[in-house]
DOPA-91367 format. One line per field, with one value per residue (C-alpha): residue number from 0; x, y negated, z negated. Coordinates in nm, 2 decimals, padded with zeros to 4 digits. Layout:
<sites>
num: c(NUM, ...)
X: c(X, ...)
Y: c(Y, ...)
Z: c(Z, ...)
</sites>
This chain:
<sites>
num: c(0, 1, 2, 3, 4, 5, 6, 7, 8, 9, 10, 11, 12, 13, 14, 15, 16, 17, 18, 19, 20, 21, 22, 23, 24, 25, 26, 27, 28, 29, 30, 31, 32, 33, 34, 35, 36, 37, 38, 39, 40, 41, 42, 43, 44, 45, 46, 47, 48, 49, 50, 51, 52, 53, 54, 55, 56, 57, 58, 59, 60, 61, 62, 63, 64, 65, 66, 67, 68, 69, 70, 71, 72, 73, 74, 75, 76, 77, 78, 79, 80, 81, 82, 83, 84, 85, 86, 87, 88, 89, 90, 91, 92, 93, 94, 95, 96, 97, 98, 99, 100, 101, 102, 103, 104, 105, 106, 107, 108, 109, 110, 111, 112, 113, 114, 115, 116, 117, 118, 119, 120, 121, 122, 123, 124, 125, 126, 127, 128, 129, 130, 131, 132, 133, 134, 135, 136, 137, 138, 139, 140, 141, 142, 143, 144, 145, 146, 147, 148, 149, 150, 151, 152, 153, 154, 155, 156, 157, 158, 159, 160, 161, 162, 163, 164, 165, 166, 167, 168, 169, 170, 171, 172, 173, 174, 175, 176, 177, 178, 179, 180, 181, 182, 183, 184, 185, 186, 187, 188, 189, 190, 191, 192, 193, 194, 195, 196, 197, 198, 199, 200, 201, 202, 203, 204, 205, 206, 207, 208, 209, 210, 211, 212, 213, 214, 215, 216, 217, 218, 219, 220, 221, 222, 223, 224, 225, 226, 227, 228, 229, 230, 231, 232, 233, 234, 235, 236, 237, 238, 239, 240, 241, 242, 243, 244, 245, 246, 247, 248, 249, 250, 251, 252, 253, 254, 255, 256, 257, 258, 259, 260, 261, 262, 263, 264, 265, 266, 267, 268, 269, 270, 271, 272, 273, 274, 275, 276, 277, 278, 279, 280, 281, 282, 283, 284, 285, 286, 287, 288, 289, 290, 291, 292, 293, 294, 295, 296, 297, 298, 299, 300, 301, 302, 303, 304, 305, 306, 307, 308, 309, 310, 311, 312, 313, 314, 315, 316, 317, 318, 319, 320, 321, 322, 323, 324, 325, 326, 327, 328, 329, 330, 331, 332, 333, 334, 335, 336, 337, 338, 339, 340, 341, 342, 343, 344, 345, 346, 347, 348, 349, 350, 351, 352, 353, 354, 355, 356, 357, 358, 359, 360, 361, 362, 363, 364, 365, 366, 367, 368, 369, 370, 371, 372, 373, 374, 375, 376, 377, 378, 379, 380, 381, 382, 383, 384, 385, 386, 387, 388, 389, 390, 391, 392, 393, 394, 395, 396, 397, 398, 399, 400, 401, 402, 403, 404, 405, 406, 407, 408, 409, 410, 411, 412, 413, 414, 415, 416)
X: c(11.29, 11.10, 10.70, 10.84, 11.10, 10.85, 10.60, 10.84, 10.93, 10.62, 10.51, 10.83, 10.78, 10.39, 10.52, 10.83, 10.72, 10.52, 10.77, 10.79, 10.39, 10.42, 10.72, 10.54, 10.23, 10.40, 10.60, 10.31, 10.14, 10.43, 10.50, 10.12, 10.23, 10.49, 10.40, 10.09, 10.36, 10.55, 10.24, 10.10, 10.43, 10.45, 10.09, 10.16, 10.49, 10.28, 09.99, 10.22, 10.41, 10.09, 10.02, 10.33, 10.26, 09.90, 10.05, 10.35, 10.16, 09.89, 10.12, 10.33, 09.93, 09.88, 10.20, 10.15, 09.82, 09.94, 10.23, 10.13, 09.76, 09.73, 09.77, 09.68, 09.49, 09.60, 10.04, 09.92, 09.71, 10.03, 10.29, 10.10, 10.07, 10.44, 10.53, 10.31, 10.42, 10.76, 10.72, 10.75, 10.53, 10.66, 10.93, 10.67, 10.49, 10.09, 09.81, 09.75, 09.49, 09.37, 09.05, 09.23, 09.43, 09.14, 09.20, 08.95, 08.82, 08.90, 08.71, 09.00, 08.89, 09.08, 09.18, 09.01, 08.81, 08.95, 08.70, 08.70, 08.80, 08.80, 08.76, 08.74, 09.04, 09.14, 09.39, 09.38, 09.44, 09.32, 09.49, 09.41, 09.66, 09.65, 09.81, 09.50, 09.28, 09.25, 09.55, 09.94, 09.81, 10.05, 10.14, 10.16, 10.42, 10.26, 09.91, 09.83, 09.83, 09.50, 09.38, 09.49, 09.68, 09.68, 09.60, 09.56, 09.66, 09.53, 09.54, 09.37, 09.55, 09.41, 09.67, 09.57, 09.77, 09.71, 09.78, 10.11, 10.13, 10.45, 10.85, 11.17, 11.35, 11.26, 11.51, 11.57, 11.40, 11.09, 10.94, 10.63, 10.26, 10.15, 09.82, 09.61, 09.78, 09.58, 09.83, 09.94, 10.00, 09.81, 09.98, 10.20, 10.32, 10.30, 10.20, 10.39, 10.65, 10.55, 10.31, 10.15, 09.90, 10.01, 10.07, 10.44, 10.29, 10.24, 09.94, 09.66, 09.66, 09.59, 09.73, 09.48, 09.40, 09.54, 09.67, 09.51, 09.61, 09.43, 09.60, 09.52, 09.26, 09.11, 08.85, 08.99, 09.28, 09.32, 09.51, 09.82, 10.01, 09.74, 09.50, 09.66, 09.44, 09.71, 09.67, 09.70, 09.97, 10.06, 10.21, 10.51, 10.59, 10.87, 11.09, 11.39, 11.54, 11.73, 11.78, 11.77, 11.41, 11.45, 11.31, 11.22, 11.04, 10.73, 10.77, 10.90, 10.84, 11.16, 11.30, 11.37, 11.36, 11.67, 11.50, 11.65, 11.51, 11.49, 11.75, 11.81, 12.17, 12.29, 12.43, 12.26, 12.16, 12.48, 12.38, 12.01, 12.10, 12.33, 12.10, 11.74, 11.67, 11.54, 11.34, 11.17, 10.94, 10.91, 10.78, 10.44, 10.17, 10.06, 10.41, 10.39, 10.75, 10.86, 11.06, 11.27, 11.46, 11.83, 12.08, 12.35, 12.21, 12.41, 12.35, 12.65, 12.58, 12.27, 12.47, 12.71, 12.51, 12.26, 12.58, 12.66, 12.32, 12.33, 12.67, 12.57, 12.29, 12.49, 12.26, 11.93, 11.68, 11.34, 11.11, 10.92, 10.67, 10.59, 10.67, 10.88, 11.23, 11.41, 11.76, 11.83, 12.08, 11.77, 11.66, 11.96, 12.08, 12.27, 12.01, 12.23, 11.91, 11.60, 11.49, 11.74, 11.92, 11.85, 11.44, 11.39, 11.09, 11.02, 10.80, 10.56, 10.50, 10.14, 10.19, 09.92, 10.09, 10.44, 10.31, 10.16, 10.46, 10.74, 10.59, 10.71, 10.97, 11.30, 11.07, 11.15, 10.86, 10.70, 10.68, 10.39, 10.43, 10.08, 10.19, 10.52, 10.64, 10.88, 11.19, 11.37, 11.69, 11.74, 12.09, 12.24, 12.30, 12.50, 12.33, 12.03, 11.89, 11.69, 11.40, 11.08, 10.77, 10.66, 10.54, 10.72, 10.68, 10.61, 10.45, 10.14, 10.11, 09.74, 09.61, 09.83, 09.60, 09.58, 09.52, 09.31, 09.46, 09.41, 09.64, 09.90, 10.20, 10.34, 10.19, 10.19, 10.07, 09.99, 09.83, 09.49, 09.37)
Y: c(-05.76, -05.46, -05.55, -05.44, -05.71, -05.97, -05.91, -05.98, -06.30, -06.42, -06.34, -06.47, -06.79, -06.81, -06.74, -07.03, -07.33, -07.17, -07.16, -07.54, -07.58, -07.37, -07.61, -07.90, -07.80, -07.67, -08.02, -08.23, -08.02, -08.05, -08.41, -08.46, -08.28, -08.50, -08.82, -08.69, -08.62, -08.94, -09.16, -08.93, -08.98, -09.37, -09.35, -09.13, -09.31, -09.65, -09.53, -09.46, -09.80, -10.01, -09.84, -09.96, -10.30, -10.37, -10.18, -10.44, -10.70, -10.61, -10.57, -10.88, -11.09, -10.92, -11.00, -11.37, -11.37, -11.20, -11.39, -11.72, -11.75, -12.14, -12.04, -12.22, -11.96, -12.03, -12.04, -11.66, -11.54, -11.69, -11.51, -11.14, -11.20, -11.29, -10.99, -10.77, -10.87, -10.83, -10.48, -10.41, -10.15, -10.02, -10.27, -10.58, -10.72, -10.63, -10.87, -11.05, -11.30, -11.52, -11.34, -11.03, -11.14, -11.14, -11.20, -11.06, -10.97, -10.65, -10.39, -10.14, -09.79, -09.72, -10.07, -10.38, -10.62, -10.95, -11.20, -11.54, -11.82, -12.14, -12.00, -11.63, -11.39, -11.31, -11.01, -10.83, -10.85, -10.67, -10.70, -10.54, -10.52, -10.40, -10.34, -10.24, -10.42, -10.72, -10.85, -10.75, -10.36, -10.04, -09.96, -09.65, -09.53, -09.20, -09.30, -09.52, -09.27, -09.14, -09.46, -09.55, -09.90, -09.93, -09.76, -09.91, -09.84, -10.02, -09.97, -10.11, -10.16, -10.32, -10.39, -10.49, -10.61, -10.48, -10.58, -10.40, -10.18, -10.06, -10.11, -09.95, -10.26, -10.42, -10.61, -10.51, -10.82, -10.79, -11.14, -11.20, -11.27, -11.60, -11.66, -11.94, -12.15, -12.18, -12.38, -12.66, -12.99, -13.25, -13.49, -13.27, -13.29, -12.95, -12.58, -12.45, -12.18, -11.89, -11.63, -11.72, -11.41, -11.30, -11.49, -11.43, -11.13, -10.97, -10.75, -10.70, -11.04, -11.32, -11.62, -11.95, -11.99, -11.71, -11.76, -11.49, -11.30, -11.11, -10.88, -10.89, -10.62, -10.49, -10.78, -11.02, -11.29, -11.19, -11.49, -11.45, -11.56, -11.45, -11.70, -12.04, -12.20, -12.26, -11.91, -11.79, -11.87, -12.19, -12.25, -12.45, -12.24, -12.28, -12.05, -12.06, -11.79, -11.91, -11.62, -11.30, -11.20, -11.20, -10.93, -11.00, -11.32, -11.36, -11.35, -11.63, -11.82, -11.84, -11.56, -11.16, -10.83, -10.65, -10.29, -09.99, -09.90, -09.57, -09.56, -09.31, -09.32, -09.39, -09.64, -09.81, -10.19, -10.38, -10.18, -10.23, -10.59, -10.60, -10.34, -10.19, -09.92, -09.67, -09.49, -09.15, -09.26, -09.62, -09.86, -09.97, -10.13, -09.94, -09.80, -09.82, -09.78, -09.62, -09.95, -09.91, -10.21, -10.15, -10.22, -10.31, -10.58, -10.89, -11.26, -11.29, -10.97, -11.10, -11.45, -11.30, -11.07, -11.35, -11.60, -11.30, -11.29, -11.66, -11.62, -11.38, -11.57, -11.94, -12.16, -12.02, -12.28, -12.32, -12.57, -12.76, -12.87, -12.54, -12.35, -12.06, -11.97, -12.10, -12.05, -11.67, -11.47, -11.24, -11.40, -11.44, -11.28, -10.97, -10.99, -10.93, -10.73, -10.71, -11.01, -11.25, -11.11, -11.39, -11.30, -11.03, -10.86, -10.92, -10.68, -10.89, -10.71, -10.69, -10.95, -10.74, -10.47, -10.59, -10.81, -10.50, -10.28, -10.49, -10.43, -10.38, -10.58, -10.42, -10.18, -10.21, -10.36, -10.15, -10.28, -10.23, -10.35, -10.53, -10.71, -10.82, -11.14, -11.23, -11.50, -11.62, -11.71, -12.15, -12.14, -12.05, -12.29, -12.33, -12.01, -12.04, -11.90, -12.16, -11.99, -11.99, -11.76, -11.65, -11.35, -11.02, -10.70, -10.39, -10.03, -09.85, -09.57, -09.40, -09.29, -09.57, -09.93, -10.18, -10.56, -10.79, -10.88, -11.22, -11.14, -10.98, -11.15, -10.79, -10.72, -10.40, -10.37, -10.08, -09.98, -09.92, -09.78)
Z: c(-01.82, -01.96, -02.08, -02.42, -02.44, -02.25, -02.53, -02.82, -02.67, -02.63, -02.99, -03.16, -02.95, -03.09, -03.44, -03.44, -03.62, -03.89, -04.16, -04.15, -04.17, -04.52, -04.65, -04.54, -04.72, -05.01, -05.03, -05.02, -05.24, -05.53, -05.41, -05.52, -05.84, -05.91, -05.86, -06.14, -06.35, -06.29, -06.31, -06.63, -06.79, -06.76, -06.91, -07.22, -07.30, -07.26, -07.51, -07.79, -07.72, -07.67, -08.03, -08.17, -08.03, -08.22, -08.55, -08.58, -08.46, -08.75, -09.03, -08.96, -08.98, -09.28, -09.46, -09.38, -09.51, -09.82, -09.90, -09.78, -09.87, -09.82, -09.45, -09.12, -08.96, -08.63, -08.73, -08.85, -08.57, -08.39, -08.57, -08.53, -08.16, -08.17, -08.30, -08.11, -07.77, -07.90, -07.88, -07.52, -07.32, -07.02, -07.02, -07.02, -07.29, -07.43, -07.31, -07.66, -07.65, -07.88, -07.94, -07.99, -08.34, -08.60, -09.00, -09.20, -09.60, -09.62, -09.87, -09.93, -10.06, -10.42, -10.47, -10.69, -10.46, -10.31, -10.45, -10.31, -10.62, -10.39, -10.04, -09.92, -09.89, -09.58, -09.67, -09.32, -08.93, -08.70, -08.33, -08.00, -07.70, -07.41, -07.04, -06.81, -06.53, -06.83, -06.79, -06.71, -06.58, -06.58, -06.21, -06.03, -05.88, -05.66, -05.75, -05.45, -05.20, -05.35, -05.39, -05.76, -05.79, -06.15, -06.49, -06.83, -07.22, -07.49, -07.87, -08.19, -08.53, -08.87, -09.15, -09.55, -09.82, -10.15, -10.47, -10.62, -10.97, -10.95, -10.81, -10.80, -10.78, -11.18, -11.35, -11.65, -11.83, -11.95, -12.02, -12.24, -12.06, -12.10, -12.39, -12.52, -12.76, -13.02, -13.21, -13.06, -13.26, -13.22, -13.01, -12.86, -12.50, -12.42, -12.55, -12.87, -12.73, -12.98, -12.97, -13.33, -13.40, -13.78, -14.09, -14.24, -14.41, -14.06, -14.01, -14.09, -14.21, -13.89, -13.85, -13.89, -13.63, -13.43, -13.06, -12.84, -12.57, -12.28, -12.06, -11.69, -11.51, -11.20, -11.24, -11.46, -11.46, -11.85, -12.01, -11.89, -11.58, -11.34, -11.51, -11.36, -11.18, -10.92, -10.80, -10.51, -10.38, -10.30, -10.67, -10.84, -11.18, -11.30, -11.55, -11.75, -11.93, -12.21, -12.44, -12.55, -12.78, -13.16, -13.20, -13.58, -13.46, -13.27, -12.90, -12.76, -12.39, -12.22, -12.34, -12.26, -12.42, -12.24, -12.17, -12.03, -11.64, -11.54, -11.24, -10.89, -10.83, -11.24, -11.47, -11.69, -11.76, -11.50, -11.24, -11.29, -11.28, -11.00, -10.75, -10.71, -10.93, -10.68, -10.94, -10.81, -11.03, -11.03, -11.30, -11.30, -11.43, -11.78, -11.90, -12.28, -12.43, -12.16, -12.11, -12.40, -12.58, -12.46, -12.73, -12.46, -12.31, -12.40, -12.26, -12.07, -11.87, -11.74, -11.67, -11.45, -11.28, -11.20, -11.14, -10.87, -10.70, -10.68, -10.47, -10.26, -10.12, -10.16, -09.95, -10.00, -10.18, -10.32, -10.14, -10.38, -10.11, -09.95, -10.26, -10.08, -10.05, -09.71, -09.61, -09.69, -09.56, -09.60, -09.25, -09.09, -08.71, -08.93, -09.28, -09.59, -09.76, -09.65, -09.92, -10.08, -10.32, -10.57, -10.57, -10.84, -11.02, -11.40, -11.53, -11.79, -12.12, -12.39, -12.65, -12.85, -12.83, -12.88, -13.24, -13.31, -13.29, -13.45, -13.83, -14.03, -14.05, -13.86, -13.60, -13.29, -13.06, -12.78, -12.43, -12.23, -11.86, -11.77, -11.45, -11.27, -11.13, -10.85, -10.99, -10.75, -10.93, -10.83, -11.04, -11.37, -11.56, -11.91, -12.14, -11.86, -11.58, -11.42, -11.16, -10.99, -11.04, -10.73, -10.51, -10.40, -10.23, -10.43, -10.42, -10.52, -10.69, -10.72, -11.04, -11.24, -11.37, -11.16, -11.14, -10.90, -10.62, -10.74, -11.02, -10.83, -10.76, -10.61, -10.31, -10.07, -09.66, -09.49, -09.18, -09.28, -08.92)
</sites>
């Protein structure tokens, strides 16, 4: 063997081996990548779910508290954490504890305040959850290897209720406010059933005494529904709708001024009867006339359509003891709407302004929606629609008048932060 040949031996058998070193730094080098971008993953996917978690777990407090203000606060702290560790994060559930569901009173920026009338309004919930050293921690998959067994998410969420001024879902009955009777006869057992506030010569001349009538505000119960002293929430008010409104009369309780609803997808008053309106823009609080009297509207529409609601939700009832409605398809495994389809939303009109406006005699009144009422329809009945005031959901819409939350039996939540 020449000394050339000996020499490249020798150097090829110092240089074997050395591609394996590279590949097994390189390896361990984009191993170490990996398992950061494994680990790093698991932690990014788990922030936005742990997020998720404290928002749902938020909003479901505060729509308890909103609709249900005679609450225990301990069946609603219970029903937010329920909720929240519903929402899985990284395939387990949040660390909810106690301490981390808290109601509150909530000041709400571009909204009427909360006051308290018997006891303060809680009409918020805050709820923290968490996986992290605290309890129920993320793992790591790569991480231990550099010393990391664990890493953490957690997430804060606060939800309000807010009092409604407007839905795309009215019924296309408008129903008088309630006022102070100022004419009752002696002895009788209850409140006369007309809105007396002109003699038979109609305006400007008053009645003796007049019955007067406030409209509801952002600070104010007014006279009308909102004033009962049965409010919030917890109440048993009854309704029946008996009739259509003679319109050459003074309003009338327990009856309806048929009105024409603007409505998304067409038709006219059946179909506002039958199905939500889905307004672009929905009603709300302050309409004047925009709710016109619709000429259409006969008795026995509204008692089929109702009749038809009542079917479509058969077993659904209204417990007199906790003053809600119970049995709804609404709540059922496959929901048949997302509330039952026999609760709907009455907006309430301006007795002023509607006494005002139907002089003289043979003018057609104006209708000016102050507030709106959930009914939940109980049954129909003869020429009747038997029912129960009671709350709904509804929207907002800045810029348009508002009532107190106190007044408001529409009610809104959102994710405040």
């Amino acid at each position: 063997m020449s000394p050339r040949q000996l020499h490249r031996r020798t150097a090829g058998a110092r240089e074997r081996g050395a591609v394996l070193i590279q590949v097994a730094l390189a390896m361990t080098v984009l191993g170490g990548f990996c398992a950061m971008s494994i680990d790093y993953g698991l932690l990014m996917a788990a922030r936005g779910q742990v997020q998720t978690a404290a928002d749902a777990g938020a909003l479901a407090g505060a729509i308890a508290l909103g609709f249900d203000e005679d609450f225990d606060v301990g069946h609603v702290k219970e029903i937010a954490s329920t909720v929240a560790t519903a929402n899985l994060v990284a395939q387990s559930p949040a660390h909810v504890t106690n301490g981390d569901v808290q109601p509150g009173n909530f000041v709400v920026p571009g909204f009427p305040p909360t006051p308290a009338r018997n006891k303060t309004v809680l009409n918020g919930m805050t709820v923290s959850a968490r996986r992290n050293g605290r309890g129920n921690a993320l793992p790591t998959f790569f991480g231990h290897l550099v010393g990391i067994g664990n890493q953490g998410v957690q997430a804060k969420a606060t939800a309000v209720i807010v009092p409604s001024n407007a839905s795309d879902c009215v019924w296309p009955l408008a129903i008088p406010d309630l006022w102070l009777d100022n004419n009752t006869v002696a002895g009788s057992p209850a409140p006369a059933p007309t809105f007396v506030k002109y003699g038979v010569t109609g305006p400007p001349t008053l009645a003796i005494p007049p019955d007067t009538y406030t409209p509801p505000f952002t600070t104010g119960s007014g006279s009308g529904y909102a004033l009962l002293p049965t409010l919030p929430v917890k109440f048993n008010l009854p309704l029946t709708l008996t009739n259509l409104m003679d319109l050459t009369n003074p309003a009338e309780r327990g009856r309806f001024v048929p009105v024409q609803v603007p409505r998304g997808a067409g038709g006219g008053f059946a179909s506002n009867l039958a199905s939500c309106n889905n307004s672009v823009v929905p009603v709300t609080i302050g309409d004047d006339d925009r709710l016109q009297v619709e000429a259409a509207g006969t008795l026995a529409t509204v008692l089929a359509v109702a009749a038809g609601r009542v079917a479509a939700d058969p077993i659904a009832t209204w417990n007199p003891t906790t003053f809600q409605v119970e049995n709804s398809c609404a709540v059922a495994a496959a929901p048949c709407a997302p509330m039952s389809p026999r609760l709907v939303v009455l907006p309430v009109f301006d007795l002023n302004r509607y006494e005002d406006t139907r002089w003289p005699a043979g003018a057609t009144p104006k209708i000016r929606v102050v507030n709106f009422v959930g009914f939940f329809i109980k049954q129909v009945t003869g020429t009747s629609i038997v029912g129960q005031i009671t709350l709904a959901p509804g929207r907002v819409v800045m810029g348009r008048p508002m009532v107190g939350y106190r007044s408001a039996f529409l009610r809104t939540p959102f994710l405040s932060r």
